[in-house]
N, C-alpha and C positions, 0 to 999 in steps of 0.2 A: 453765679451771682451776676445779677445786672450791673450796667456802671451807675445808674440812677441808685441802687442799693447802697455800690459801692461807695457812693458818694455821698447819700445819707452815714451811712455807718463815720466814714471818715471824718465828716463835719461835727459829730459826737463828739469826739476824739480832738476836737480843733483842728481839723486837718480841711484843706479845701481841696475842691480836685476838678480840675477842668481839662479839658483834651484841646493839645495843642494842633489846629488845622491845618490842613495843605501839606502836609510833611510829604514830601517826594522818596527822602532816601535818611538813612541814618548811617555815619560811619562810626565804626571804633577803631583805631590806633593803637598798636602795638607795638614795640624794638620787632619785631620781625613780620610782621603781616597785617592786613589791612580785612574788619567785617565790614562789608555793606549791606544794608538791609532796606531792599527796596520794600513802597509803597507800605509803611508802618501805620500800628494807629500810637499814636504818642500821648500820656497823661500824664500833667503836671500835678503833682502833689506835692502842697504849700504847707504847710508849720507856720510858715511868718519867720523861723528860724533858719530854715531850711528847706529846698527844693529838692524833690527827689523827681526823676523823668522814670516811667515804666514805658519799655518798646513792645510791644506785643510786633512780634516778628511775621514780612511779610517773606519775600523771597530772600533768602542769602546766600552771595556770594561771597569767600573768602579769596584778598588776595595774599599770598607770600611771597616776602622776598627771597630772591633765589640767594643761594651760595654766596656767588660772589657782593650779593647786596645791591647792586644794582637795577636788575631786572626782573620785574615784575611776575609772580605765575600766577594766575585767576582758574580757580576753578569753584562750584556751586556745592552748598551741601549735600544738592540732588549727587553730586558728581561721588561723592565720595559713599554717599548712599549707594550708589550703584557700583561701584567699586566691590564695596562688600557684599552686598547681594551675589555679586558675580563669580568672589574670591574665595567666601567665606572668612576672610582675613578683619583681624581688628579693626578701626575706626583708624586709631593711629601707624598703623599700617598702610593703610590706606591714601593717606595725609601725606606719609612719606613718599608711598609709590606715585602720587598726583603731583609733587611736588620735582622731584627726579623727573621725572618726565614730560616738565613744563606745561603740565596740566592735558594731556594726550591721554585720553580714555584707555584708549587701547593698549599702548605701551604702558600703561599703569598697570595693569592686566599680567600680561606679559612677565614683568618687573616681579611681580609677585608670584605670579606660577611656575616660576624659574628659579624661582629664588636668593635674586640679584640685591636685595636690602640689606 
């Protein structure tokens, strides 16, 4: 569906919907970790009562805080994609072992071929 569709359809409905421009990055906030999602396209959909944002996701990165809470581990969904490709191990597996390992591909690898989780 186009967004022209989707914006006919929605304005039926009383709903308006415009795309908010220039959007660089989106983050979300978590008690433990941080998405960033580069280069989005972002639509605001109005009610008049309520605004709701839809991110159509470009690049993302997740960051975690580590252990002791302090410092930061970044790794990319690519990372954790490849992780598993690699391991044949879960998603969440995966997350854990990029995590332990301060986000180091390799030692992720490793972590999980050994069995160290």
């Amino acid at each position: 569906m186009s967004l022209g569709e989707l914006k006919r359809m929605l304005k039926r409905m009383g709903i308006e919907v415009s795309e908010v421009s220039n959007v660089s990055e989106v983050l979300i906030r978590t008690k433990d970790s941080e998405i960033v999602i580069e280069a989005p396209q972002v639509l605001l959909m109005d009610s008049g009562k309520q605004k709701i944002y839809q991110v159509v996701a470009g690049k993302i990165t997740v960051k975690r805080l580590s252990e002791s809470g302090q410092k930061k581990i970044s790794f990319s969904e690519e990372d954790v994609e490849f992780i598993v490709s690699q391991t044949g191990a879960s998603r969440e597996l995966a997350i854990r072992a990029l995590e332990k390992s301060g986000g180091d591909l390799a030692q992720a690898i490793i972590l999980i071929n050994e069995g160290r989780l």
